[in-house]
Structure formats: structure tokens, C-alpha cells
N, C-alpha and C positions, 0 to 999 in steps of 0.2 A: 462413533460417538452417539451415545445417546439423543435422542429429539429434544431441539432447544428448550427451556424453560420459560424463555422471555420472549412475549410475544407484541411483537412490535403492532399498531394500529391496521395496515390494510393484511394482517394475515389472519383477523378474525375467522374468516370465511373457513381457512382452513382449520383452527382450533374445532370448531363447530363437528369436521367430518371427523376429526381426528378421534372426538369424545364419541362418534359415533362407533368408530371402528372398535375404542374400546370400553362399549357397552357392548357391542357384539361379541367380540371375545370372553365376558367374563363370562356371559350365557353358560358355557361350557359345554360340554358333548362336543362329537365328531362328527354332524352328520353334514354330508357332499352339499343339500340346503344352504346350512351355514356357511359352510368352508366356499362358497362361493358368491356368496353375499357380502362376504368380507373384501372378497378379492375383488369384485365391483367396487366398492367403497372403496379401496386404496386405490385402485386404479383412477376413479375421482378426482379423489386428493391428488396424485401426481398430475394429473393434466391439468388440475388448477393450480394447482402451485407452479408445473411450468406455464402457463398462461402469466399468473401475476408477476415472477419475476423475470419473463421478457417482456415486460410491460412498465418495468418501474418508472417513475418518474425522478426526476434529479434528487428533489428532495428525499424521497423513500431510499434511493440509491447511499444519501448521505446517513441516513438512521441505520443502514444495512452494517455500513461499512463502520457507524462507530456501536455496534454491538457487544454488549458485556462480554457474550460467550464467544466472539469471534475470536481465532486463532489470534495470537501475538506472535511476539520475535523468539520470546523463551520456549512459545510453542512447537516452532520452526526448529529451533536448532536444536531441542531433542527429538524431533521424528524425520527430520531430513541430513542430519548431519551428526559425524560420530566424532568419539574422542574430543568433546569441545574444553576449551581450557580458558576461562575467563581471564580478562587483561583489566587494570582498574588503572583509574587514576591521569592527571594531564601533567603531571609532575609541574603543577604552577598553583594551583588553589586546590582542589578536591577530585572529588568521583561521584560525577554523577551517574545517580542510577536512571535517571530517564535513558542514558545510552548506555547499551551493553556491547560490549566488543570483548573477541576473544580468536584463537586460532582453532580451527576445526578440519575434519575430512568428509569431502562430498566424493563419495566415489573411491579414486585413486589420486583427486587433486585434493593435496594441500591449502587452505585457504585461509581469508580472514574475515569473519564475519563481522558486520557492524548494524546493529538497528537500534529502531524507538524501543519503547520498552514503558507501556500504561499502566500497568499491574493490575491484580484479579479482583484483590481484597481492599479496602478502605484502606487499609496501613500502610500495603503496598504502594495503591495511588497514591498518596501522599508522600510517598517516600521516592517514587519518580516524579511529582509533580503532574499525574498523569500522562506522563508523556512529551512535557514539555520540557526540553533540555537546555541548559544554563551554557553560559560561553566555556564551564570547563568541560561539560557533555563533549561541544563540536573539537576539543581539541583536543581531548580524548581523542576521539572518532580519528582525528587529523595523524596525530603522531603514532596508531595503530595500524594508520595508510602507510603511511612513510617505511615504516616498520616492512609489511609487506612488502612494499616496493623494492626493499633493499633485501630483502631476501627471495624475491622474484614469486612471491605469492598472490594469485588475483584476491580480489576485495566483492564481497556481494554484502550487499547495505539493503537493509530492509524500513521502509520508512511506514510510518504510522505515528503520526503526531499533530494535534489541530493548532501548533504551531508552535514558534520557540517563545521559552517561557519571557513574560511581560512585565514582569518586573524592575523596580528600582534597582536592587542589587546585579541583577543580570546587564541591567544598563551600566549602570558604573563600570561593569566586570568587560565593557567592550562584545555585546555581544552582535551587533550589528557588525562589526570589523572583523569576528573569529566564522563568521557565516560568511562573509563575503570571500575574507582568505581559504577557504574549506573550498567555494566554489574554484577559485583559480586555481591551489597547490589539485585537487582531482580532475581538474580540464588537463593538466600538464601531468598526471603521476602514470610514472611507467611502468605501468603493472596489466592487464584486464579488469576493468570495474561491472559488475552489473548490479542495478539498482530495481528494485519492486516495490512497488505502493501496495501495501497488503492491507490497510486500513482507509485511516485520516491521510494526505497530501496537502498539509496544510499551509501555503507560505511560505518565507524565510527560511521555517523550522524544517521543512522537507527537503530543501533545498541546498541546505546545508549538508548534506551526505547522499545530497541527488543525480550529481554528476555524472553518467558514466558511459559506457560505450553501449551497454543497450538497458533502455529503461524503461520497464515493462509493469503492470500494472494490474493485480483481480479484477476478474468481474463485474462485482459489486463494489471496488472499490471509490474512495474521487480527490480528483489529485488539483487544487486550485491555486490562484496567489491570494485566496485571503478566507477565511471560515464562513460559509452562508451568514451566520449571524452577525458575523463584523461588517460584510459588506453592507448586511440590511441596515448597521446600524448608523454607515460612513454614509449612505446613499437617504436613506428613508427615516433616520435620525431616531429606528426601532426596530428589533431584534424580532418581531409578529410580522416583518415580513422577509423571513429566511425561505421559506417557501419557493417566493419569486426572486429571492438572489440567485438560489442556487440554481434557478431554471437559467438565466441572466448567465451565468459565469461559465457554463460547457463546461462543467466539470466529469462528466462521466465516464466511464473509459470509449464507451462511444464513439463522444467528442472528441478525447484525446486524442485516439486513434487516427480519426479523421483530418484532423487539424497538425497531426505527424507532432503530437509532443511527446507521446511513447512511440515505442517502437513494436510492443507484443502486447495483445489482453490475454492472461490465461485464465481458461475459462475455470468457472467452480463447481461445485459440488449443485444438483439440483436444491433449491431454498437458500444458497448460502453457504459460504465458507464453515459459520457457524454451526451446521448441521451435523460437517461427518471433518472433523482433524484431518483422518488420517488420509480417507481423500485426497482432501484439498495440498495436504504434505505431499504425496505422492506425485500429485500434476505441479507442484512446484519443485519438485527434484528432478523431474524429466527435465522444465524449462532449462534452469538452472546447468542441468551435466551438459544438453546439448548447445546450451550458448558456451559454454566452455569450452566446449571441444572446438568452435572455430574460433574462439578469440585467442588462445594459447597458440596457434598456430601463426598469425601475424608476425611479422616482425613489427618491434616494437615502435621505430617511427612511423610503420605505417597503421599501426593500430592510432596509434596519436591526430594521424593528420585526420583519421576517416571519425574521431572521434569529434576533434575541433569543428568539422566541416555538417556532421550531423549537428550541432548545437546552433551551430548558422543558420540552417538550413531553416530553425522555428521561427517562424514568424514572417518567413518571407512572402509578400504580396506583391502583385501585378496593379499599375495605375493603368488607367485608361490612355486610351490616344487622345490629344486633343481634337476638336470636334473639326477641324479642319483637314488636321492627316487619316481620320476615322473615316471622309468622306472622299478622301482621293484627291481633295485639291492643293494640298499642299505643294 
């Protein structure tokens, strides 16, 4: 893919070399001079580009990952997956387009794909809600699970969403009960689940098709329980200070990593998902074939137990000894 269009705040620096490199090129002529002056200049550029982004900070992490030109799910499953054949509809109220699900082939596995889905265009976003999906989105999503499972298909669910949508009708529509049932019926469905945060991780709304045996994470992406700006706005009673939420919240894959709420970072393309698709497609199809290849191979109850017992596993801490047995006189 072409060099992003949109240029986010800390990558002025690069903008700057970029226009250098092509003021040099337009020069023209072929002399070894030039052609090596260039190649200085780009060289540059890459080592400050990888400079800046092993160096992001949470919040720049969060602007990364919600990038116009960043890859989506529609992206995904035309350059990592063939034959894909959309599934619509919760057979209870509508089809939301925030979640797209459909049957596809990664490799020589059969599978069922499930993600967010922001759209490109203004029509688009608005016609998914940018990404924020309705209770018939998750039950969509749900009875596409079920579906798989009964015909013995794994499930990879690709999340990018800054949370489920906040509306009256969505309220009414039960959406806090059809996100909670999504999390129980995928701790319990007998199939292989694998989940990626390829964008937003935002909330509720991630987590309602976040369940799975391994869930794994880009880069640049940040996978949190609530959107920098909602914390700023629950904590600080204003949205000017997401900055310091997001530092606040560990949301980076980093963190997550760290703290064992994923299980894999797969790394990206140098600048960004948003630099080169097909990349960033590529090291998501390895991830993908080789987590399949040992989770097909479980048997089914014990893929369940090691599934249930990794979900345990978050959040567990160590208290202290009390200061009497810490000192031996107990």
C-alpha cells in the first residue's frame, strides 16, 4: 500500500524527510550523487520512524490504532481469507452492519469469520454506526458461533470497536444481557475460538466476541474496559484529559501482554498497520494458520478446560503475608 495520507500529530518529523526525499527525486537525472543522497534520506526516515514508534506513548498508541487508513475486518478477509460468503441477520430484529460474519477458507481450514466492521466512507460509518454494534450485531455474531460449532468449524473474531453502541434503542433492545450471554455461550462453545484486536478494544463492545482460546492483539493496537475519553470523562468529569486516561488504563499491547490479558502481540508493518495491508495481512495469516494448527488438534474437553482456566488465570494477585508471619513469628 501506498504511504498513508493522514498524518497523525508526533509524525510530523517524518512528513518533513519524506517531502525531502521527494524533492530529490523530482530533480531527475541518474547520477550515483543523487541516487545516494536519496538513499541517506530514506535511511533516516526509517530509523526515525522505528525510533518514534518503539517509543509511543499510550495515548499515540490509541490515535494509531483508531486510523482512518488502518486495515478493518473487510480488509482482512479479502487478503487473508478465500471464498468468503457473508451470513446476515439475528433472525430476531435486523442485520447489523457494525458486525459482519460469514464462512470462509484460511489455508485448508474451513472457518467462520466474525468482526467489527467501522466503514471507510461517511455512508459507510454511519451505516455501521462506526463500529459500534446493536444487541442484534452480538447475536448475530452468537447464532454464526453456534452455527460453527455444529458443524465443527473454528470461529476467529476480529474486534475493533470503541465500544457497543450507547443508545436508547440498543438499551431497550437488551444489549447489556446479549453481550453478557455472547461472553458465557463462547467460554462454553465447542469449536476453537481465536480473537485479535486489530484496532479499538473498547469495553463491553470488545468483549462481546472476545472470548476465545487465544487472544491476541497488533501492535499498535489497545484493548481496554472503557475508551480514554469516557474514563477521562467518569474520573476528571472531561474528555482534555484522555491523554492521562489512557496512560492510567495499560491499555497497550505491552501492558497487556504483561499483565497476561492476551496471549500474542503480532508485531506490524514498520509505521503502522496502516502503511503496507498486505503486510500486515500476511503476519496475520501466519498467526492465525499456526494457532489453528494446535488448537484443531485438542480434544474438545480439553480445549474447554485450558480455555476456562486461561480466563481465570486474569487477574490473579498475590496479598501480602501479614507482618507477623513475614517476620517468622508467627
Amino acid at each position: 500500500m501506498a504511504a498513508s495520507n493522514h498524518r497523525l500529530a508526533f509524525e510530523r518529523p517524518l512528513q518533513q524527510l519524506e517531502k525531502q526525499i521527494a524533492e530529490l527525486e523530482a530533480r531527475g537525472g541518474d547520477s550515483p550523487e543523487l541516487r545516494e543522497e536519496i538513499r541517506g534520506v530514506k535511511r533516516e526516515l526509517a530509523d526515525l520512524r522505528k525510533k518514534i514508534y518503539s517509543e509511543l506513548a499510550p495515548w499515540q498508541t490509541v490515535q494509531v490504532a483508531r486510523h482512518p487508513e488502518r486495515p478493518m475486518t473487510t480488509d482482512y478477509i479479502d487478503l487473508v481469507f478465500d471464498e468468503f460468503v457473508e451470513l446476515h441477520g439475528d433472525k430476531f430484529f435486523g442485520d447489523d452492519r457494525a458486525i459482519r460474519a460469514g464462512f470462509a477458507k484460511l489455508d485448508q481450514y474451513k472457518v467462520v469469520v466474525i468482526g467489527h466492521q467501522k466503514g471507510k466512507t461517511l455512508a459507510e460509518r454511519k451505516a455501521c454506526y462506526f463500529g459500534c454494534a446493536h444487541p442484534e450485531g452480538y447475536r448475530k455474531a452468537l447464532g454464526k458461533m453456534h452455527m460453527a460449532a455444529k458443524y465443527g468449524l473454528p470461529v476467529i473474531c476480529f474486534i475493533d470497536t470503541p465500544g457497543a453502541y450507547p443508545g436508547v434503542g440498543a438499551e431497550e433492545r437488551g444489549q447489556a444481557q446479549v453481550i453478557a450471554e455472547n461472553m458465557l455461550e463462547m467460554s462454553r462453545l465447542r469449536t476453537p475460538i481465536i480473537c485479535v484486536v486489530i484496532g479499538e478494544g473498547g469495553s463491553g463492545g470488545a468483549l462481546g466476541i472476545g472470548v476465545g482460546d487465544r487472544v491476541a492483539i497488533l501492535e499498535h493496537a489497545y484493548y481496554s474496559v472503557i475508551s480514554p475519553e469516557g474514563c477521562a470523562g467518569i474520573l476528571w468529569k472531561s474528555g482534555e484529559f484522555a491523554e492521562q486516561a489512557a496512560s492510567a488504563l495499560k491499555l497497550t499491547s505491552k501492558d497487556l501482554l504483561r499483565l497476561g490479558a492476551v496471549d500474542d502481540v503480532i508485531e506490524e508493518p514498520l509505521g503502522g498497520a496502516h502503511r503496507d495491508h498486505h503486510q500486515m495481512a500476511g503476519r496475520l495469516k501466519v498467526y492465525l494458520t499456526r494457532a489453528l494448527q494446535k488448537l484443531v488438534k485438542l480434544p474438545t474437553d480439553e480445549l474447554l478446560t485450558q480455555r476456562y482456566d486461561k480466563f481465570r488465570r486474569i487477574g490473579v494477585f498475590l496479598e501480602s503475608a501479614p507482618a507477623a508471619e513475614a517476620n517468622g513469628t508467627a
